[in-house]
C-alpha positions in Angstrom: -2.2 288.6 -144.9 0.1 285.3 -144.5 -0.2 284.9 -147.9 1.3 288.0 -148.8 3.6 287.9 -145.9 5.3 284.2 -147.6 5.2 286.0 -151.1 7.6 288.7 -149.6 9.7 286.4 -147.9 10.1 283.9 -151.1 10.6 286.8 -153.1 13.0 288.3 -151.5 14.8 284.9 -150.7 15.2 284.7 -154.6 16.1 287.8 -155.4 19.4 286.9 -152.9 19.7 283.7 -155.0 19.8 285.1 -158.1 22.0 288.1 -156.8 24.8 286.2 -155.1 24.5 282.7 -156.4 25.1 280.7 -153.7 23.0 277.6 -152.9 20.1 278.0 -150.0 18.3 276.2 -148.1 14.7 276.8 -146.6 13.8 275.7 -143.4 10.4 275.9 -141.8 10.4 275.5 -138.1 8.0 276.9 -135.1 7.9 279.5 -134.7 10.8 281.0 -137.1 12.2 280.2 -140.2 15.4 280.1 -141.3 17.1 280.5 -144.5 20.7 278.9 -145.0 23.3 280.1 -147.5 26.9 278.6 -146.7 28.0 278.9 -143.6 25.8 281.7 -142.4 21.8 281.5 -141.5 18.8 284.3 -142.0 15.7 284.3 -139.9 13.3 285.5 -143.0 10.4 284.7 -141.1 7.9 284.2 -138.2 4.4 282.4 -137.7 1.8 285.6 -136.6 1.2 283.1 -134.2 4.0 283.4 -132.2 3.3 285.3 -128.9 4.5 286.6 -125.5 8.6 286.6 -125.1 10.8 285.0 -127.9 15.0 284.6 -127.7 16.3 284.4 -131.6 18.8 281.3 -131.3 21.8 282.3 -131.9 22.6 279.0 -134.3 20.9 276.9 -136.4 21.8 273.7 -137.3 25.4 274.5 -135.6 25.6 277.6 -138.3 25.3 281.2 -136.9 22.6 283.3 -137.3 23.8 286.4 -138.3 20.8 288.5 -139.5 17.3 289.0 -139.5 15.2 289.8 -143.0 13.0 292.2 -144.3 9.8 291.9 -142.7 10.4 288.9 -140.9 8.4 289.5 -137.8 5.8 291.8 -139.6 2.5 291.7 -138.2 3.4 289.2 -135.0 1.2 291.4 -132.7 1.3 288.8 -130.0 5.0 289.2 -129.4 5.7 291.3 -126.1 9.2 290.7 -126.2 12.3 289.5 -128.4 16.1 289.0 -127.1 18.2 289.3 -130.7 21.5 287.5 -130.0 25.1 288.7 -130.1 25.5 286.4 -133.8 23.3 289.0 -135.8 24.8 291.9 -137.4 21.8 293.8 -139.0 18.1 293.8 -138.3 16.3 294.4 -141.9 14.3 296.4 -143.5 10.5 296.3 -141.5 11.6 293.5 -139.7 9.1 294.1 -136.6 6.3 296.5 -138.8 3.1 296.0 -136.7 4.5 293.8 -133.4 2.2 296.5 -131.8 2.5 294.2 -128.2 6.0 294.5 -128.4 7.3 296.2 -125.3 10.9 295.8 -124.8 13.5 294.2 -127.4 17.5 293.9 -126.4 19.8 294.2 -129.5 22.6 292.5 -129.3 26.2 293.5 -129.0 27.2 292.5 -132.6 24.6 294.5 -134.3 25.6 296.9 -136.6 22.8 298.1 -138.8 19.2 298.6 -138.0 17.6 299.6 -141.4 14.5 301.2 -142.6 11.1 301.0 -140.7 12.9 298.1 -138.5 10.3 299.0 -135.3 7.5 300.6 -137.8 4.0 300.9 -135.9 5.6 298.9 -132.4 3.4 300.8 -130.8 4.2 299.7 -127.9 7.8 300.1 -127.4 8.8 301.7 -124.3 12.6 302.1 -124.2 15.6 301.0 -126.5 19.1 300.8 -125.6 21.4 300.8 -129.0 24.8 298.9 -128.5 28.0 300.2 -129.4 28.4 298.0 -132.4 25.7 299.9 -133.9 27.1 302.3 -136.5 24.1 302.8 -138.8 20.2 303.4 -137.5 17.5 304.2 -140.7 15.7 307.6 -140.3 13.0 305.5 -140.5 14.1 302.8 -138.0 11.3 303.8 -135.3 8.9 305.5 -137.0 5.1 305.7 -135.4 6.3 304.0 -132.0 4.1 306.0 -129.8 4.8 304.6 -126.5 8.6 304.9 -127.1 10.1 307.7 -124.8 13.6 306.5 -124.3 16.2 305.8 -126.5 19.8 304.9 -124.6 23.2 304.4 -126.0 26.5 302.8 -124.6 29.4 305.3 -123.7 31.6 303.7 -126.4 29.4 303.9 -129.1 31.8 306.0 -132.0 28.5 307.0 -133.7 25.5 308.2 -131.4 24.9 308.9 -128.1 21.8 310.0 -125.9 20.7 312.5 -123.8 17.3 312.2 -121.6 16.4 309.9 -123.6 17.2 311.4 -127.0 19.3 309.9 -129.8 22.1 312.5 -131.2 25.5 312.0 -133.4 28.5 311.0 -131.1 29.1 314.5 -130.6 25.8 315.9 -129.9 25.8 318.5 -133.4 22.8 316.6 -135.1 19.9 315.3 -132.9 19.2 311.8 -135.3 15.8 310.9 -133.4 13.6 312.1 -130.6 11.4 309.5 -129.1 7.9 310.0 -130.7 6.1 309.1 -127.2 7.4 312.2 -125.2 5.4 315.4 -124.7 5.2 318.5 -123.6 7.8 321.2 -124.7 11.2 320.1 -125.7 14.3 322.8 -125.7 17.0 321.6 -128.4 20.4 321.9 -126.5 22.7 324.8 -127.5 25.7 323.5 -130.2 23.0 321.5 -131.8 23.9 322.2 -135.4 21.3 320.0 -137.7 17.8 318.4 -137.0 18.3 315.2 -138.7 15.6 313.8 -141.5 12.8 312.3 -139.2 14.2 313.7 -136.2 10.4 314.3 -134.5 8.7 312.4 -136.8 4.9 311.6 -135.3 5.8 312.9 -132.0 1.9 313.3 -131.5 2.1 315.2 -128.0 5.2 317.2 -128.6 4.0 320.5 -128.2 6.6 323.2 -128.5 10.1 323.4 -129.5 12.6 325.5 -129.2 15.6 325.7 -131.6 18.6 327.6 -130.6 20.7 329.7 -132.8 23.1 327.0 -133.3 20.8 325.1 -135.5 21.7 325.9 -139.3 19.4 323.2 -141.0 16.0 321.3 -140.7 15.7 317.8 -142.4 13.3 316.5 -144.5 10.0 315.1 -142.5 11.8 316.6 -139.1 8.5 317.5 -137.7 6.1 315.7 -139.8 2.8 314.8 -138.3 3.8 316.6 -134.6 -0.3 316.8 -134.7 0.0 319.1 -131.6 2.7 321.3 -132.3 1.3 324.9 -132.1 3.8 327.2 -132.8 7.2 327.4 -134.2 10.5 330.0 -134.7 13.0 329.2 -136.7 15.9 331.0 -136.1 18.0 333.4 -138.6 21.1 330.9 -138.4 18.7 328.4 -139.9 19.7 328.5 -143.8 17.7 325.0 -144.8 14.6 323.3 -144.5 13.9 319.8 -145.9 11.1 319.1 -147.9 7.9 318.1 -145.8 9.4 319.1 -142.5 6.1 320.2 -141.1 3.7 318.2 -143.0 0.7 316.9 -141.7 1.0 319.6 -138.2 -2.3 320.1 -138.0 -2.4 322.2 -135.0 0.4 324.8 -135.9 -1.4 328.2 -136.1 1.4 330.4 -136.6 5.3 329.8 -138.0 8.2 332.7 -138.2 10.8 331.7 -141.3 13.8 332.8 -140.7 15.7 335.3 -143.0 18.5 332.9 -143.9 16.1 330.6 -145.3 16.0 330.8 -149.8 13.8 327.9 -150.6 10.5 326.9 -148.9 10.8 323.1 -150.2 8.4 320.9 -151.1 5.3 320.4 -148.7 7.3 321.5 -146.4 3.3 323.0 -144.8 1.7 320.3 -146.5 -2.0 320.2 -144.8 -1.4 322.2 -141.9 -5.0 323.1 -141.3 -4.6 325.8 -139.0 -2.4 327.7 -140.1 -4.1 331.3 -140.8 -1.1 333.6 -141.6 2.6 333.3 -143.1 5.2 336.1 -143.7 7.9 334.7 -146.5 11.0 336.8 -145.6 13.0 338.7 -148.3 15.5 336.1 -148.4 13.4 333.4 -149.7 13.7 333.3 -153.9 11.6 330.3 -154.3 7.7 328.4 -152.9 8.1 324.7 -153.5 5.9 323.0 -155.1 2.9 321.8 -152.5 5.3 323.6 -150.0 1.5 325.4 -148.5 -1.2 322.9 -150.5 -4.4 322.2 -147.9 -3.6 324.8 -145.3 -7.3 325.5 -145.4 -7.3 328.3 -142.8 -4.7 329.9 -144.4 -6.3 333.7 -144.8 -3.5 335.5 -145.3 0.1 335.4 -147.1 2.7 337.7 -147.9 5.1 337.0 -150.7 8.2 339.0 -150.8 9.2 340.6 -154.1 12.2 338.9 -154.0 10.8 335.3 -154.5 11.0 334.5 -158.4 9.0 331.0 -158.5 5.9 330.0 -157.7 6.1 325.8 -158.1 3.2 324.1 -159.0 -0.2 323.0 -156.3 1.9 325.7 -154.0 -1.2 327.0 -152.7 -3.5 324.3 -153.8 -6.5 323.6 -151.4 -6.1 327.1 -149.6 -9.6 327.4 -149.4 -9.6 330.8 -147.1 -7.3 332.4 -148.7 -9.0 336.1 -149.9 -6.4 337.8 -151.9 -3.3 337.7 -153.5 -0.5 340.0 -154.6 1.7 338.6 -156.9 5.7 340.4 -156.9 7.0 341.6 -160.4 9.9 339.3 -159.7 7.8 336.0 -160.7 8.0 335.1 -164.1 5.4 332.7 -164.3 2.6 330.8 -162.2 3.0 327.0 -162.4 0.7 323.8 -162.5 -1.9 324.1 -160.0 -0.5 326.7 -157.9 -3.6 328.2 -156.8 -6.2 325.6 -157.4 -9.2 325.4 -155.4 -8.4 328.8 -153.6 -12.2 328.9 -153.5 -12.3 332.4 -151.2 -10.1 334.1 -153.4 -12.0 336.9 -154.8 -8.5 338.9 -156.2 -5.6 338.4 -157.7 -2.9 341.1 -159.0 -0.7 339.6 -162.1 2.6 341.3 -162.0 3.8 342.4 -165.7 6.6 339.7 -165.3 5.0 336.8 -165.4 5.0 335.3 -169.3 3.0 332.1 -168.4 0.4 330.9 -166.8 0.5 327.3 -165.9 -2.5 324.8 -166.3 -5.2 324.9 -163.6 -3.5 327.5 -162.1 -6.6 329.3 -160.5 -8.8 326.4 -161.4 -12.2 326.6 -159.4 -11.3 330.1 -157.4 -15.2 329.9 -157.7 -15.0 333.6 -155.7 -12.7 335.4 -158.6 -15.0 337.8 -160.3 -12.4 339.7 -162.6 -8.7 339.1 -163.4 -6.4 341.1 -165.8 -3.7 339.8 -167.5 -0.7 341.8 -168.6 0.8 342.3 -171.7 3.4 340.1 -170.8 2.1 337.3 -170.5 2.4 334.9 -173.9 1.3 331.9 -172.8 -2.1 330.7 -170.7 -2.8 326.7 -170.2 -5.5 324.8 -170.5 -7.9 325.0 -167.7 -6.0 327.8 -165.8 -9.8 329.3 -165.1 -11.6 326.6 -165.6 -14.3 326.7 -163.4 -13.8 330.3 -161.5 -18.0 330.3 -161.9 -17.8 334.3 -160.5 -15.6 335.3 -163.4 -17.7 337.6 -164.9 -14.6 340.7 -166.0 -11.4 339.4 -168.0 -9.1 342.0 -169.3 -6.2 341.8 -171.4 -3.3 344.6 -171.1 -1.6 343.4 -174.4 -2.6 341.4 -177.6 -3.7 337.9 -177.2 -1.3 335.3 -175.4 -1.2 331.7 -176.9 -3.8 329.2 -175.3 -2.4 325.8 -174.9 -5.9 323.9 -175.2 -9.7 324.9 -175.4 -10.5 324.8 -171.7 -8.5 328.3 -170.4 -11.9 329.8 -169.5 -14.2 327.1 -169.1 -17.3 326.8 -167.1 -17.2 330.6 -166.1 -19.9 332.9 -165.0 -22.7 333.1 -167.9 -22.4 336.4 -167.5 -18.3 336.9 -168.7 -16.6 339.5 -170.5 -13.6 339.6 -172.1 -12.3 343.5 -172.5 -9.3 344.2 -174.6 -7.6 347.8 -175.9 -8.2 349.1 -179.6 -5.0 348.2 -180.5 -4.7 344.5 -179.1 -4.1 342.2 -182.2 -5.0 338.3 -182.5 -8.4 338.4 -180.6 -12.2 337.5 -182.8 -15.3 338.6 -181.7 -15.7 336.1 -179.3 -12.8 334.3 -177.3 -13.7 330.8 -175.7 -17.7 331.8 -176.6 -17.2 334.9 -174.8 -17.9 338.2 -176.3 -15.2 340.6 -176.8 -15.4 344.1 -175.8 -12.5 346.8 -177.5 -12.8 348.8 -174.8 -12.3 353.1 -175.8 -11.3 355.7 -173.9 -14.9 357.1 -172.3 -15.7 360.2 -173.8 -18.2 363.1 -172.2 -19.8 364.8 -175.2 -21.7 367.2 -173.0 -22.7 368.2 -169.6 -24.4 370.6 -167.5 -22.2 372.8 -164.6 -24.7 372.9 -161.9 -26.8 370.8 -159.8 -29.6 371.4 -157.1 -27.5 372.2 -153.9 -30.2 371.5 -151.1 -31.7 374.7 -149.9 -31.5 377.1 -147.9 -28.1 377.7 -149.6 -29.9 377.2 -153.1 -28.2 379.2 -155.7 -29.6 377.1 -159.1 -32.3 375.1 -159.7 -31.1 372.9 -162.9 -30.3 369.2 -162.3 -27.2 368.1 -163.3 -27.1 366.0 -166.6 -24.1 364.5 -168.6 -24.0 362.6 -172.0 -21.1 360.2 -172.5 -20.3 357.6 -175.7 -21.2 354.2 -174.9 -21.5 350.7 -176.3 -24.8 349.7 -176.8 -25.9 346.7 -174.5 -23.2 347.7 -171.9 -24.2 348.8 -168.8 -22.2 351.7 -166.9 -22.7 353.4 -163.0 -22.4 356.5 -162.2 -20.9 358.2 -159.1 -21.1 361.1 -156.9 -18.8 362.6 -154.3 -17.8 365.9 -152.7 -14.4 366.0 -151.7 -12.7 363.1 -154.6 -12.2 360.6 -151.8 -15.2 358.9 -151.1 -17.8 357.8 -154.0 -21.1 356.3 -154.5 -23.2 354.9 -157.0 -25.9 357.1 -157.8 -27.3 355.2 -160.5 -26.9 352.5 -163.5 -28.4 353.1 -166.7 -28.0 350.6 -169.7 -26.9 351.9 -173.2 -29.1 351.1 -176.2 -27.3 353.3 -178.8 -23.6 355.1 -179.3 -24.5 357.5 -176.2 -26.5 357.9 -172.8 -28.1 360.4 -171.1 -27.7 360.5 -167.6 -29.7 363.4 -165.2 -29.2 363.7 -161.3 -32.5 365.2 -160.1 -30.9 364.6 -156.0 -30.8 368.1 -154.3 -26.9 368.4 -153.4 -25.5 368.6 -149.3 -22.7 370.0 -150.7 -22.1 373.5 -152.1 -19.4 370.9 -154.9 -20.4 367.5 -156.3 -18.2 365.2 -158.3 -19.0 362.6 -160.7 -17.6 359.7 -162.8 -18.8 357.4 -165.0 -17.1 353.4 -165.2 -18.3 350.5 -167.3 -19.9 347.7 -165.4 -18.0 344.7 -164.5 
C-alpha cells in the first residue's frame, strides 16, 4: 500500500511538471512532504505512520503552503485530528480517503475548494464547520462518513449555509448534502426546490423522507445506498430523477413515481431487493437502462401504454417477477432487458415492437410459450437462449431475420415452433426445432347427444367427434356446460390425418359443450 500510495504522489507530481513547466522541488520530511514550485508549496504526502493530532504548517522553508494534494493523507488511520491553516486554498482530490480515526478537522479561513472524495471513508468524522471562503464542496466530498451528523457553515458564506446540521445552497432551494450519520425520519423543508447529486448518499439509518411539493428534481445518486429507507413518495411537482438515485436501497418495499416524472433513468432501482411492486405512471415515456435490474422481489409491475422504450438489463435479475404485459407503444425490447427473469412464466409481445434485442429473455427458465407478432423483423442472438420450459413458439407473421445462431438455444427438448399456412421464409425445422403450419381445426363429424345422467335420461349414445389432425401431435379435449368454465376431459395422440374422440361420462347437465386445442 506505500508503494502504491508514493506512485500516486510521484505521478501526479509529474503530471504538474510537465503541465505547467515550472521547476519543483521534493522534500521528504516527518511526517509530511512537501512539494515546492516557485514561490508556493504542496503537502503531496503523509507517512501512515503519522498518528493522534497534526497542525499542517502554514510555511515551509519561509514559502506558504497553499494546498493539499490528491491523496495526501490517504490511508493515515492513526490521525484523530488535523488543524489545515489559513495559507491553503483547496484540499484535493481524496486527500483524507481512509483517516477512519479522524474525528474533528478545522478548515481554514482561506479555503476555497474542497474537491472530490476529500473525507472519503472518515468514518469517524463527527462534525464539520465549512468557512466562508469556501465556494466549491465536491458531491463527493464526504461520502461514506458514517459518524458525521453535523455539517455547519458561517453566516457570510455567499454559497451554502446549514440548517440542523444540514448543508443547503445560500438560499436554502437545493439541499447539497445531509450528514450520512443521522437517522430516523428526516422532513425536507418547504421551498426546497432540488435534492442535489449525493445529497443522502449512504445515510445508512435514514429511514423516511419526506419531500414536499416544492421539490421539482432528484439528483443522481441522491439516495443511494440509504440501506434502511423503507418507503418513498415522490411528489407530482417532481419532473426529474437522476440516474441511480435509489440504488443499492435495499430495504425500500414500496415507491409512488410521480406523474410529472418522463424518464425513469438509469439504475435509478438498481438492486433494491425488496422492492415487490411498482406502478410507472402515464407520464413516464421511457425505463432506463438497469433503471429496475436485481430488484429480486420485484413480483409485480405495471407499464403504462404510454412508455415507448424499454433500455437494455431494465429488468435484468428480477427473479420474481411472474408476468409481463408489454404496451403497443414499445417498439422494440433492448439488450438484456428481461434476462434472468427466472419466474416469468408469460410474456405478451405487443404488435409494435420490430426487434428484439439480444438476451432479451435470456434464461426466463419458467417461459413455456411466447408468440411473436408479425411485426417483429428482427430477433438477436441469444434472446431465448436458455428459457429450458419453452416448449410453444409461435409466429403471427413470416419469419423475422435472426441475427446469429443462438435465438433459441438450450430450450426445452420438447419445443415447437407453430407458424400460419401462409408464413413465408421458414424450413422444416428452425434452430433444430420442428415446424408445425398450423391449419384451421376442422370437425368432419360428430354425434348431437351424450349420456345425461339419469333419472333425467333422454338418450343413451355417447358423444363422439372426429376432427383433422397432424399425425404425432397431441390435442385435449374439453367439456363444459354453461361456455365459461372448461375442463379437460381427455388427450388423445393423432397417428394419421384424423382422430376419433368418444365421451362415454354420463352428463350432470341436460347441455354439454366441447372443444378441441392442440397441445402446447
Amino acid at each position: 500500500m506505500p508503494q502504491l500510495k508514493n506512485l500516486l504522489v510521484s505521478t501526479f507530481a509529474a503530471a504538474l511538471l510537465l503541465l505547467f513547466g515550472h521547476t519543483e522541488e521534493v522534500y521528504a520530511g516527518d511526517p509530511l512532504t512537501y512539494k515546492v514550485v516557485g514561490d508556493t508549496v504542496t503537502i503531496i504526502d503523509c507517512k501512515e505512520t503519522a498518528s493522534g493530532a497534526l497542525t499542517i504548517p502554514a510555511t515551509y522553508d519561509r514559502k506558504p503552503v497553499t494546498s493539499i494534494g490528491s491523496w495526501a493523507f490517504w490511508n493515515c488511520t492513526n490521525l484523530t485530528s488535523v488543524t489545515i491553516p489559513d495559507s491553503i486554498t483547496s484540499i484535493g482530490n481524496f486527500t483524507f480517503h481512509s483517516c477512519r480515526d479522524l474525528r474533528s478537522v478545522t478548515i481554514g479561513n482561506k479555503v476555497t475548494d474542497i474537491m472530490a472524495g476529500a473525507f472519503f471513508r472518515c468514518s469517524s468524522l463527527i462534525s464539520v464547520t465549512i468557512p466562508d471562503s469556501v465556494i466549491s464542496i465536491d458531491r463527493g466530498a464526504f461520502i461514506d462518513c458514517v459518524s458525521l451528523t453535523s455539517i455547519e457553515t458561517g453566516k457570510s458564506n455567499a454559497r451554502y449555509s446549514s440548517e440542523d446540521g444540514v448543508l443547503f445552497d445560500k438560499h436554502k432551494t437545493e439541499l447539497v448534502l445531509f450528514p450520512a450519520g443521522k437517522s430516523g425520519h428526516y422532513i425536507i423543508p418547504d421551498g426546497v426546490t432540488s435534492i442535489g447529486d449525493r445529497a443522502f448518499n449512504y445515510c445508512r439509518d435514514l429511514v423516511s423522507v419526506t419531500i414536499p411539493d416544492s421539490v421539482t428534481s432528484i439528483g443522481g445518486g441522491a439516495f443511494e445506498n440509504c440501506i434502511s429507507l423503507a418507503n418513498v413518495t415522490i411528489p407530482d411537482s417532481v419532473t426529474s430523477i437522476g440516474n441511480f438515485a435509489f440504488n443499492y436501497c435495499r430495504d425500500l418495499v414500496s415507491v409512488t413515481i410521480s406523474n410529472g416524472i418522463t424518464n425513469i433513468a438509469e439504475g435509478t432501482f438498481y438492486v433494491c431487493i425488496n422492492l415487490t411492486s411498482v406502478t410507472i405512471p402515464d407520464s413516464v415515456t421511457n425505463i432506463g437502462n438497469s433503471a429496475f435490474s436485481w430488484c429480486i422481489n420485484l413480483t409485480n409491475i405495471n407499464i403504462s401504454d404510454s412508455v415507448t422504450s424499454i433500455d437494455s438489463n431494465a429488468f435484468l435479475g428480477c427473479s420474481s417477477l411472474t408476468n409481463v404485459t408489454i404496451p403497443n407503444s414499445v417498439t422494440s425490447i433492448r439488450d438484456s432487458a428481461f434476462e434472468r427473469c427466472r419466474g416469468l412464466t408469460s410474456v405478451t409481445i405487443p404488435d409494435s415492437v420490430t426487434s428484439i434485442g439480444e438476451k432479451a429473455f435470456y434464461d426466463c427458465h419458467s417461459l413455456m410459450n411466447i408468440t411473436i407478432p408479425d411485426s417483429v423483423i428482427g430477433i438477436y442472438n441469444s434472446a431465448f437462449e436458455s428459457c429450458t420450459s419453452l416448449k410453444r413458439i409461435t409466429f403471427e407473421g413470416d419469419a423475422p431475420f435472426f441475427w446469429g445462431t443462438n435465438v433459441f438455444s438450450n430450450i426445452s427438448g420438447n419445443a415447437k415452433v407453430f407458424i400460419n399456412p401462409d408464413a413465408i421464409a421458414f424450413g422444416e425445422t428452425l434452430e433444430g426445432l420442428p415446424v408445425i403450419i398450423l391449419e384451421e381445426l376442422k370437425i368432419n363429424t360428430f354425434s348431437k347427444s351424450a349420456v345425461p345422467k339419469r333419472p333425467f335420461s333422454q338418450s343413451t349414445s355417447p358423444f363422439s367427434l372426429n376432427f383433422a389432425s397432424i399425425s404425432g401431435l397431441t390435442y385435449i379435449i374439453e367439456a363444459s356446460h354453461d361456455l365459461k368454465q372448461w375442463g379437460q376431459i381427455g388427450q388423445v395422440r393423432a397417428g394419421g390425418s384424423s382422430v376419433q374422440y368418444t365421451d362415454w361420462r354420463e352428463s350432470h347437465f341436460q347441455k354439454q359443450y366441447y372443444r378441441v386445442k392442440l397441445m402446447e
